[in-house]
C-alpha positions as CSV (number, residue, x, y, z in Angstrom):
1,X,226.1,22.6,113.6
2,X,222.8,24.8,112.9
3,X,221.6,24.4,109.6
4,X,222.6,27.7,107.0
5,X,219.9,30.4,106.8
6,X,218.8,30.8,103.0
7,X,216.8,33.4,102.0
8,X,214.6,31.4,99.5
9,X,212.0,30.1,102.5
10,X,208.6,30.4,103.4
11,X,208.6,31.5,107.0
12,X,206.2,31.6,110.0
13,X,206.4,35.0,112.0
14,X,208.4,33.4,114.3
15,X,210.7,31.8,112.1
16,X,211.4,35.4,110.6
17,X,212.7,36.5,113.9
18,X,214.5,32.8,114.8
19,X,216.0,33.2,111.1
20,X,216.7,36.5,111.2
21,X,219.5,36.2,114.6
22,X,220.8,32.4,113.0
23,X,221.5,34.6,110.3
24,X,223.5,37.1,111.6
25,X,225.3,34.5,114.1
26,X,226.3,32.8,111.2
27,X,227.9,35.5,108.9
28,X,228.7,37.9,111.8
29,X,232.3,38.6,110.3
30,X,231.9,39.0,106.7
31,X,228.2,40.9,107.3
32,X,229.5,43.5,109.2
33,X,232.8,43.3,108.8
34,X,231.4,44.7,104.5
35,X,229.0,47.1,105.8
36,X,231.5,48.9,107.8
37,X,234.7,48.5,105.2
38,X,232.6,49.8,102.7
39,X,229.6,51.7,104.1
40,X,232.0,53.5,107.1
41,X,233.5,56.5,105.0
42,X,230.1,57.9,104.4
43,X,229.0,57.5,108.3
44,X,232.2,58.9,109.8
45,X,232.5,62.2,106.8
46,X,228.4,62.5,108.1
47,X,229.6,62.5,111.8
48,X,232.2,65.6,111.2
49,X,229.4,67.1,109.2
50,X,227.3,66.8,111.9
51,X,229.9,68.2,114.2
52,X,230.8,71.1,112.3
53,X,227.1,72.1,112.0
54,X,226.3,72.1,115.8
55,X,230.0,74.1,116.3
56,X,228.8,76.9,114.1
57,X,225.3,77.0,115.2
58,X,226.8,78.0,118.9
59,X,230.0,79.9,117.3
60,X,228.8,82.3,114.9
61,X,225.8,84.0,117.3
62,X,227.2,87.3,116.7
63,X,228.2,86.2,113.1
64,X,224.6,85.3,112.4
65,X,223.7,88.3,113.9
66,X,225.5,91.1,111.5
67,X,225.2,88.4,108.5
68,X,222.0,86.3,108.5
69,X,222.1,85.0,104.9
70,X,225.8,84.3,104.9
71,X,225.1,82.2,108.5
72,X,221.9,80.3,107.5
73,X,223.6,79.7,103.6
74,X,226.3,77.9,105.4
75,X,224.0,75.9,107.6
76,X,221.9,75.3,104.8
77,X,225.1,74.1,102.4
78,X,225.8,71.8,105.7
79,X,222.5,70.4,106.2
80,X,222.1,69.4,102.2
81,X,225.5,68.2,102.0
82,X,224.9,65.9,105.4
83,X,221.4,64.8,103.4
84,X,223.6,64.1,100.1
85,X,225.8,61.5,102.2
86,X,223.6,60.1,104.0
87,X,221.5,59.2,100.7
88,X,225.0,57.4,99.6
89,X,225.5,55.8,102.8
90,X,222.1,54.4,103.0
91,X,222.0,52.9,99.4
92,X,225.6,51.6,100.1
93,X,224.2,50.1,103.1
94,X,221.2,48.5,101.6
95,X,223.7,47.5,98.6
96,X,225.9,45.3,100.9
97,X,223.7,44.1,103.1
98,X,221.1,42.8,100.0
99,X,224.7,41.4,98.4
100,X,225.7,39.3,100.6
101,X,222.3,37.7,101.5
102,X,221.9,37.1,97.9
103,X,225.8,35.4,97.4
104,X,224.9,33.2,100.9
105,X,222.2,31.7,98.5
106,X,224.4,31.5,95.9
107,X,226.9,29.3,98.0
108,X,226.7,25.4,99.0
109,X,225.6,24.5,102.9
110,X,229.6,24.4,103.8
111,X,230.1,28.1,102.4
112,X,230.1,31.5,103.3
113,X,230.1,35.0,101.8
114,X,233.7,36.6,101.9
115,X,234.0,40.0,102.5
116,X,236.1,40.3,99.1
117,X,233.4,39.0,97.3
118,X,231.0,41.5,98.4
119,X,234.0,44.2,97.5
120,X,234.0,42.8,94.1
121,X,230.2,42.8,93.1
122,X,229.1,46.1,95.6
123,X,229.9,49.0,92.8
124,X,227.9,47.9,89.7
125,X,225.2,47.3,92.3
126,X,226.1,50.5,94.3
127,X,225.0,52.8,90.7
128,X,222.6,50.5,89.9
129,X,220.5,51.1,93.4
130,X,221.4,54.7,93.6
131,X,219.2,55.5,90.7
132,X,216.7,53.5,92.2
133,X,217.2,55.4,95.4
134,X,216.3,58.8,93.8
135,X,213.5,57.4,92.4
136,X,212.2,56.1,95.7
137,X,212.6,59.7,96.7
138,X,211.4,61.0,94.4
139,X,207.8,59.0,94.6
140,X,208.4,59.8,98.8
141,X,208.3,63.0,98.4
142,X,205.0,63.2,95.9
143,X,203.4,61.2,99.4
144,X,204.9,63.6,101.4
145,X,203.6,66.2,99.8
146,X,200.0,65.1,99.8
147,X,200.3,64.3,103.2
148,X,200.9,67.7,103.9
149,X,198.2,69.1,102.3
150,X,195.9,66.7,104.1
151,X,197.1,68.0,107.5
152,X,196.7,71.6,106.1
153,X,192.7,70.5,105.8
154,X,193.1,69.2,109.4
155,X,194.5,72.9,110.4
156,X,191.9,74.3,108.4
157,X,189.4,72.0,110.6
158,X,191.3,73.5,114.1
159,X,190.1,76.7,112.6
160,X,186.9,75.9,112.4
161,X,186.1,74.1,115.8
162,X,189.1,73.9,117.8
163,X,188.7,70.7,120.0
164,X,187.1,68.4,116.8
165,X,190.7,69.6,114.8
166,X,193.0,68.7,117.2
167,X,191.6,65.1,117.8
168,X,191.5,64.6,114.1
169,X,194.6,65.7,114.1
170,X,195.9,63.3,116.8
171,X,194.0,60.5,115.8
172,X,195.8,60.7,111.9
173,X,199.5,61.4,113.7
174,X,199.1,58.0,115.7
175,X,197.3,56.1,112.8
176,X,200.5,57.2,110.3
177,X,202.9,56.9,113.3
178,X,201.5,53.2,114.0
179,X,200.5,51.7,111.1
180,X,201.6,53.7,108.1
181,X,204.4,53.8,108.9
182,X,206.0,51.1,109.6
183,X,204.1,49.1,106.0
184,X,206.0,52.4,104.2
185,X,209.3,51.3,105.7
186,X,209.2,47.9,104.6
187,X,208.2,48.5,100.9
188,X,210.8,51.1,101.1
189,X,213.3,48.1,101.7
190,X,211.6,45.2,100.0
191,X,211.3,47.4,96.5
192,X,215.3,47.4,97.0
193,X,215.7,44.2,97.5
194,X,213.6,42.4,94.8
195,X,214.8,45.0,92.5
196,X,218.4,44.1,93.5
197,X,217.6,40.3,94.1
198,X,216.3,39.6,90.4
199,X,217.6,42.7,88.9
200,X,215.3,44.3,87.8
201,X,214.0,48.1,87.7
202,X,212.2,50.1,90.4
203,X,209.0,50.4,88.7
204,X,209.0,46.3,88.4
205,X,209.9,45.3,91.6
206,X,207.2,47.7,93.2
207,X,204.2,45.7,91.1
208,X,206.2,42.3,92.4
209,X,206.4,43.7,96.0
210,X,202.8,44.9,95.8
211,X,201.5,41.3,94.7
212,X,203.2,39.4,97.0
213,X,202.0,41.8,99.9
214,X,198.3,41.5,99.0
215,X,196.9,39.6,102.0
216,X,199.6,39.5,104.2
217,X,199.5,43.2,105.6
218,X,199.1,42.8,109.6
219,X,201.6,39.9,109.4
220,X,204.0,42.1,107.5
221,X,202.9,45.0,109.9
222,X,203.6,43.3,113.1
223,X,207.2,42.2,111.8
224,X,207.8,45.7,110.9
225,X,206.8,47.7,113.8
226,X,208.2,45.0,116.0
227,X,211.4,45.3,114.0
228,X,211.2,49.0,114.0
229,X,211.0,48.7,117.8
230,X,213.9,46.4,118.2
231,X,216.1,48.5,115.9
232,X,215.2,51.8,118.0
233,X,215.8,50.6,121.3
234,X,219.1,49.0,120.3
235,X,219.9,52.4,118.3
236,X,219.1,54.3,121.8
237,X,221.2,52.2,123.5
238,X,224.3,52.3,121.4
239,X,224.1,56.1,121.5
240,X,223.6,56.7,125.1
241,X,227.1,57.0,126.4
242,X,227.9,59.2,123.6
243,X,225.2,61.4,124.6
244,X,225.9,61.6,128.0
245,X,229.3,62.6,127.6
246,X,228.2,65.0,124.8
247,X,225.8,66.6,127.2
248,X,228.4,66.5,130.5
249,X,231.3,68.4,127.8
250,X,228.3,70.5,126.8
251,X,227.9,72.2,130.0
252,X,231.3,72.2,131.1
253,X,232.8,73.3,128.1
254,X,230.3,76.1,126.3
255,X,231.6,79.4,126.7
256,X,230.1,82.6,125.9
257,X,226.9,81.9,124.2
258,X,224.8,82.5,127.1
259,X,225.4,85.6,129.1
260,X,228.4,86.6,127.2
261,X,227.3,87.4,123.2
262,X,230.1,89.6,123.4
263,X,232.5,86.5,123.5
264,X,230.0,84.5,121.2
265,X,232.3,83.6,118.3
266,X,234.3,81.6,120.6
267,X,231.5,78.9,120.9
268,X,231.6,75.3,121.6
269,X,235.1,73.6,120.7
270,X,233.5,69.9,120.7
271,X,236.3,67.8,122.3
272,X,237.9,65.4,120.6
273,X,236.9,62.4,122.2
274,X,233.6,63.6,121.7
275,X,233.9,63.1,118.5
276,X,235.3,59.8,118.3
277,X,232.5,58.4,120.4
278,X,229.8,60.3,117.9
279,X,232.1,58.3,115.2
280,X,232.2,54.7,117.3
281,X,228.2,54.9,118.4
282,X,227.8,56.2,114.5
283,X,228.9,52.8,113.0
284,X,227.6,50.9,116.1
285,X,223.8,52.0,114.8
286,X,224.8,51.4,111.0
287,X,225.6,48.1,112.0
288,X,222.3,47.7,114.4
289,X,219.7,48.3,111.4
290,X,220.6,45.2,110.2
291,X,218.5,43.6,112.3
292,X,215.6,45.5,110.6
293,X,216.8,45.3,106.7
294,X,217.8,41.3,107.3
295,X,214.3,40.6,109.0
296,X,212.5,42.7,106.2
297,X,214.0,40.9,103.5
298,X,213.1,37.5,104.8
299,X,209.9,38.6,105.1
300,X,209.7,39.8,101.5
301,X,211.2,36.7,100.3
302,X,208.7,34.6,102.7
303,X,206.0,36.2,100.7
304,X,207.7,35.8,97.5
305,X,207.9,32.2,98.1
306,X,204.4,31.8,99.4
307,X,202.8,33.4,96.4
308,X,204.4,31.3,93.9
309,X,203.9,28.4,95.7
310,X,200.0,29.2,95.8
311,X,200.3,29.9,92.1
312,X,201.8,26.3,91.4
313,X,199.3,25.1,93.2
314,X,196.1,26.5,91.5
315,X,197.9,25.4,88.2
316,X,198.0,21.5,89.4
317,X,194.5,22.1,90.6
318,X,193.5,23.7,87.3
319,X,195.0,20.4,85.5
């Protein structure tokens, strides 16, 4: 019998990948048998959404034609409505997932999170991490912002001398692709889980995220792009026959949006089966970032542990 994964452990880099599948092997029914009971409604109502949108995009040529703000006010209502769910379905992800890892420490050697139990404690924790949600937007979109205006300087640079611009320009994209990224998207999910794990606010669990991480950056990189990587492919590959059967009913199916605006409003009716398989490759993904989320919070309470073990041992060294 394989000895139970707890969160509270220093780990290697290896032992964060090792730890990460034991993890998953041992809770595989209750883990994702939460995140879809609980985090599914938001997915599938996002999938229809989704559906809709593309329908009217091809249906209502003509339409958008003799009524352009009516057309893009109801693409626009669509797209912030689909951006509204998804914000409840990702904090309702994060909520479950950092629940249960947190009740598996909770539990002796010979016990195991049930998925009632992560019923019972996911709405307090559900409001609780929604507020800290926005906030997290909030402070991404100030950084988005100023990225912005730096690549505005960089267009103002392509002005200026055409071929020095665009390698600037390249050079940032690959450094923020590469290596910014993938540091933002794990203190986007370590902030939620130390502010979940000792309950605690945003603003707190930031400073505590930001003190562990000092000094472990190109470890904490490597296990994030790494797990980025993982989670993309395995994302790409749970889509795939969905898209290919999207793009084969595509084809076969569209009617009058090219060649024939006359007939326009009768569009794209997406087939129904179409649909399920957006709905059954949406929930496959939901349950696939797992990998990343479980793997980032080991990490962040690998560092967690780490720090306070240096800082128990500089107080016996100070006595």
């Amino acid at each position: 019998m394989s000895v139970k994964v707890y969160v509270r452990k220093a780990r290697s880099f290896g032992d964060v990948f090792g730890d990460t599948i034991a993890y998953m092997r041992q809770n595989f029914k209750s883990l994702f048998g939460s995140i879809l009971l609980l985090v599914s409604p938001f997915v599938l109502i996002a999938t229809f959404l989704i559906t809709f949108l593309f329908k009217n995009m091809f249906a209502n040529i003509t339409a958008a034609a003799n009524d352009v703000m009516a057309f893009y006010a109801s693409m626009a209502g669509t797209m912030v409505l689909m951006t509204l769910l998804s914000l409840l379905g990702y904090t309702a992800f994060v909520t479950v997932l950092n629940e249960h890892m947190l009740l598996n420490d909770s539990l002796p050697e010979n016990e195991k999170p049930l998925i009632k139990d992560i019923v019972k404690n996911f709405f307090s924790q559900f409001l609780r991490g929604l507020g800290g949600m926005f906030i997290l937007v909030i402070i991404s979109l100030v950084f988005a912002v100023v990225i912005a205006l730096f690549f505005g300087l960089l267009a103002m640079l392509i002005k200026m001398s055409a071929v020095l611009g665009i390698l600037l320009f390249i050079l940032v994209y690959i450094f923020f692709l590469l290596i910014v990224m993938p540091i933002a998207l794990y203190y986007f999910t370590a902030v939620l889980f130390t502010s979940q794990r000792h309950r605690i606010n945003v603003f707190e669990a930031i400073g505590k995220v930001f003190r562990n991480f000092k000094g472990n950056f190109w470890i904490t990189w490597s296990l994030s792009f790494l797990g980025g990587l993982i989670t993309y492919i395995l994302s790409f590959i749970a889509f795939l026959p969905s898209y290919i059967v999207f793009i084969i009913s595509f084809f076969t199916r569209m009617k009058g949006a090219i060649g024939d605006l006359q007939n326009s409003q009768a569009g794209y009716d997406v087939p129904i089966y179409v649909i399920v398989l957006f709905c059954i490759s949406g929930l496959l993904i939901t349950c696939v970032y797992a990998v990343y989320f479980i793997m980032m919070n080991l990490q962040c309470a690998s560092l967690e542990e780490k720090k306070e073990g240096l800082s128990i041992m500089e107080k016996i060294d100070s006595i």
